[in-house]
DODO-636042 format. One record per residue: y, z, x of N, C-alpha, C in turn. Coordinates in steps of 0.001 Angstrom, whole numbers, padded with zeros to 6 digits, always signed. Atoms other than C-alpha are relative to their C-alpha. Last residue first. Layout:
YZXYZXYZX ...
//
This chain:
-001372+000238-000220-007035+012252+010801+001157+000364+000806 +000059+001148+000173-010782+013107+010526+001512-000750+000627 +000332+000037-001242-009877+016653+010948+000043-001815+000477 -000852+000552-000709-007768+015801+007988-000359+000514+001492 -001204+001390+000219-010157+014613+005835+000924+000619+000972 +000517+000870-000684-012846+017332+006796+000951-001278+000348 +000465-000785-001012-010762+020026+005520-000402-000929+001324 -001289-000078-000844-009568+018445+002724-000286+000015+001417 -000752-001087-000417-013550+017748+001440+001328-000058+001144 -000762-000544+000916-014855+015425-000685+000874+001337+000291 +000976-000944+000473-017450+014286+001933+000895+000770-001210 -000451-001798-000064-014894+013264+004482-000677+000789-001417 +000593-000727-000343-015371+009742+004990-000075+001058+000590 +002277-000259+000481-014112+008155+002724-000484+000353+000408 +000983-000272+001384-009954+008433+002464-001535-000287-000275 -000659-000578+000574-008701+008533+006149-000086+000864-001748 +000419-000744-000479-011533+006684+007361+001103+001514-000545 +000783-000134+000748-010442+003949+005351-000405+001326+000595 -000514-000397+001623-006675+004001+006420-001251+000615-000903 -000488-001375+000161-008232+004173+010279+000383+000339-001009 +001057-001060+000279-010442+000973+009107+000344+001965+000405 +001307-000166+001385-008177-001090+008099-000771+000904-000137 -000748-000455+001312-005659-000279+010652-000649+000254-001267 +000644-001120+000165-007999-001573+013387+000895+001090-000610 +001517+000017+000987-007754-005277+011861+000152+002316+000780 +000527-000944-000265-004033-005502+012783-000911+000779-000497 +000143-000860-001251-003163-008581+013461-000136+001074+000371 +000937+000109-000282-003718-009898+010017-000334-000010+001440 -000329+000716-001732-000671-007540+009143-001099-000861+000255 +000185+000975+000532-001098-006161+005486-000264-000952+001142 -000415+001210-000930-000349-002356+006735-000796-001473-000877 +000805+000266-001485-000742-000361+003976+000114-000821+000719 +000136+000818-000233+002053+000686+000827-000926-000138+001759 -000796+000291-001287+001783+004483-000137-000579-001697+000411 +000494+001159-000378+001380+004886-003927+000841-000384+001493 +001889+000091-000010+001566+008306-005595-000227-001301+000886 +000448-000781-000950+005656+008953-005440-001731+000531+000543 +000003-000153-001289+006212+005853-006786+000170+001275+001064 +000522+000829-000836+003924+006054-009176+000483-000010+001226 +001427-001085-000481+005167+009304-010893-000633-001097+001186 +000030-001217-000912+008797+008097-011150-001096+000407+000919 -000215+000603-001374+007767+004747-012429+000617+001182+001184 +001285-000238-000954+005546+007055-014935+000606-000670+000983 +001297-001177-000416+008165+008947-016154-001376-001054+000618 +000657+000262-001067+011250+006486-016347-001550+000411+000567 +000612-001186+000126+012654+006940-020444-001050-000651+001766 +000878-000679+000935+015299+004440-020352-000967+001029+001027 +001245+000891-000424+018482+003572-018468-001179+001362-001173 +001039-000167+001249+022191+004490-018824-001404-000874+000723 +000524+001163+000643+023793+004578-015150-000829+000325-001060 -000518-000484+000954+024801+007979-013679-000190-001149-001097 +000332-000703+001336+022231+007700-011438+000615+000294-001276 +000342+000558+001703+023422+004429-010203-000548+000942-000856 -001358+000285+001190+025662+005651-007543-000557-000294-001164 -000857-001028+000459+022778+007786-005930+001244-000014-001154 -001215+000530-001269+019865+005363-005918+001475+001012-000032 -000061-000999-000841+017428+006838-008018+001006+000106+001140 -001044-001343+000743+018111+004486-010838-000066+000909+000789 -000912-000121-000554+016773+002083-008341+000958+000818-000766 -000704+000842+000992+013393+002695-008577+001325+000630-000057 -000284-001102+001347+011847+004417-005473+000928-001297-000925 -001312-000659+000395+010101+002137-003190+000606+000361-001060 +000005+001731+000914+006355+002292-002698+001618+000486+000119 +000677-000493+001295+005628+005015+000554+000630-001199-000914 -001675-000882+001069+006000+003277+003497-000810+000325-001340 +000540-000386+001260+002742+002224+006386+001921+000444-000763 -001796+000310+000642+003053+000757+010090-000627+000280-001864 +000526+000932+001131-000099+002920+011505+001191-000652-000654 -000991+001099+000107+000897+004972+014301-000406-001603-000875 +000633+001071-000306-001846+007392+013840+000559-001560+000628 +000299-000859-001044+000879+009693+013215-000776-000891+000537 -001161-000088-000793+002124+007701+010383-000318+000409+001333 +000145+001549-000069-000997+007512+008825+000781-000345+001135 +001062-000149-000512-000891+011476+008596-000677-001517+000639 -000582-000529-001466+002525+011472+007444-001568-000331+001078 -000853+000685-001081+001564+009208+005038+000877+000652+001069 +000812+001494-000023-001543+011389+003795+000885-000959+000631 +000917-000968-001246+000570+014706+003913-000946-001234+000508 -000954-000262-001222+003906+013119+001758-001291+000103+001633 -000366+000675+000309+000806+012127-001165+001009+000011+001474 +000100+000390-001185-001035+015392-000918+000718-001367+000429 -000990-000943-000631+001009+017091-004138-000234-000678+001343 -000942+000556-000313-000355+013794-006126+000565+000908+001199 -000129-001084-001588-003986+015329-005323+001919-000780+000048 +000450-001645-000141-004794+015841-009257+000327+000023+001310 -001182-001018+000704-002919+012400-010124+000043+001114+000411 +000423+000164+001708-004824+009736-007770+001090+001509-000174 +000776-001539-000019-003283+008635-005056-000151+000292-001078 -000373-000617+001644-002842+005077-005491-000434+001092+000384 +000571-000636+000538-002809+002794-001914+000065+001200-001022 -000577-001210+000542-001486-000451-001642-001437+000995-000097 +000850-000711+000690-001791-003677-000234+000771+001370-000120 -000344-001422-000329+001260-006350+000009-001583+001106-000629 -001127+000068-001234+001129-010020+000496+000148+001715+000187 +000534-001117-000740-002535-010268-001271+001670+000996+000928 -000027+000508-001555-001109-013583-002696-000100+001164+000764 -000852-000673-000871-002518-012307-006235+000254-000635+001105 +000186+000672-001820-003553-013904-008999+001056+000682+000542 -000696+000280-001110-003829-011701-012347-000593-000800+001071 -001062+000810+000600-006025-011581-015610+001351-000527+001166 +000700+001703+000397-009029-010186-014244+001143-001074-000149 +000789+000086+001452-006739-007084-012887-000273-001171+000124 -000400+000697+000927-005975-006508-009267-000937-000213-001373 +000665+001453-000006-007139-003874-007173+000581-000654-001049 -000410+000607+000850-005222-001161-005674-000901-001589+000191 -000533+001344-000685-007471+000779-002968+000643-000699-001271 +000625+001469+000441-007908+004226-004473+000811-001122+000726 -000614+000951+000243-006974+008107-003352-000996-001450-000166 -001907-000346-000678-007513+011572-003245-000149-001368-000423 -000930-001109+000921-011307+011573-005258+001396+000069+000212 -000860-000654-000804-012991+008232-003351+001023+000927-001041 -001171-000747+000410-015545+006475-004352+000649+001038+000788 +000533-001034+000373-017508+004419-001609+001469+000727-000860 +000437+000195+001077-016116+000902-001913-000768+001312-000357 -000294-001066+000733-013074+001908+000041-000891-000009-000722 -000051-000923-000611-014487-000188+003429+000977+001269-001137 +001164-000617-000992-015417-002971+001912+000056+001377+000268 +000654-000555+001377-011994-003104-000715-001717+000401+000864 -000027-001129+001156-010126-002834+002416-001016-000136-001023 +000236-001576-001056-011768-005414+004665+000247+001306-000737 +000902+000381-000012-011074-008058+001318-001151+001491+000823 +000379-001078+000971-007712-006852+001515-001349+000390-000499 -000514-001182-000461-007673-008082+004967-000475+000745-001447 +001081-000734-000751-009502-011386+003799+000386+001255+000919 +001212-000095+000670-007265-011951+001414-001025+000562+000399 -000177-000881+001111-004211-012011+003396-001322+000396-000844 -000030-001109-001526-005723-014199+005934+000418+001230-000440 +001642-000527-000198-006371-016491+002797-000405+001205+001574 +000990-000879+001331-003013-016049+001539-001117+000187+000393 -000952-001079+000310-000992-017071+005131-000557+000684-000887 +000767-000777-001272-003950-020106+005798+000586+001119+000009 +001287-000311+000163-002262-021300+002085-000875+000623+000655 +000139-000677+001269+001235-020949+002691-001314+000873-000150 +001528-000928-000484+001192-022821+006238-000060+001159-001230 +001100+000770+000107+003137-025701+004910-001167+000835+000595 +000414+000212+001199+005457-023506+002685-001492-001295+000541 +000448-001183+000417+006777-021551+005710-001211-000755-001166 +001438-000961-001199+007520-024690+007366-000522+000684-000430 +001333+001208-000435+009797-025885+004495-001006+000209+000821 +000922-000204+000814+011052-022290+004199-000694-000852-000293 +000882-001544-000015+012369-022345+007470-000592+000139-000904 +001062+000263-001062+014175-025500+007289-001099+001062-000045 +000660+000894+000485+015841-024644+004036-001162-000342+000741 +000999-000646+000817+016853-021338+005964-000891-000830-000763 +000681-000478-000601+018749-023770+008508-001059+000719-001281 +000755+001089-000428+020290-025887+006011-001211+000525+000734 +001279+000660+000846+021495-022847+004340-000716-001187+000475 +001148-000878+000125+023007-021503+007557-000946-000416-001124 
//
């Protein structure tokens, strides 16, 4: 089997580059289509100081609508949108709560604020049901989940 997987990641490594830039230009579609602000939630963007291989987008609910957070990926979900919320850190895991570890509060808070978005570059009309989801609805619930 390692010979085999060797194989596999040789291949993998000669289409790398057409893999990031197809990546790119998805997240690319996202940041277009979140550039109107948005009060529930944000497109994760990278800092100056980072490179990214786009491999995973994300979206940040902001703090004041964390409670909507379950209601937004259910609501994705429904749409049949392939979407997860971020995964929980693993002190949450059951055997390891009893595990020493430090002070967790914001990896708590994040990952229950940040639902991961499809990344797929086969599935451009994802992009724009996620966006429609958070922009155009006028700042209002109401509208957002007629919308949805």
């Amino acid at each position: 089997m390692p010979s085999l997987n060797a194989s596999l990641g040789i291949s993998q490594l000669k289409k790398i580059k057409s893999q990031v830039l197809k990546k790119r230009r998805i997240y690319e579609n996202y940041k277009k289509l979140f550039i109107t602000q948005n009060k529930y939630f944000y497109l994760y963007n990278k800092k100056k100081n980072q490179k990214s291989n786009y491999w995973l987008q994300c979206i940040i609910i902001n703090k004041d609508y964390k409670k909507y957070s379950i209601n937004i990926f259910k609501k994705i979900k429904e749409k049949k949108v392939s979407a997860r919320m971020l995964w929980s850190p693993m002190s949450e895991i059951s055997y390891l709560k009893k595990c020493p570890r430090s002070n967790l509060k914001n990896s708590l808070d994040i990952c229950k604020r940040v639902i991961c978005i499809p990344s797929n570059w086969l599935m451009k009309h994802n992009v724009i049901i996620i966006a429609e989801i958070g922009v155009n609805h006028n700042g209002s619930i109401v509208i957002a989940k007629k919308l949805i």
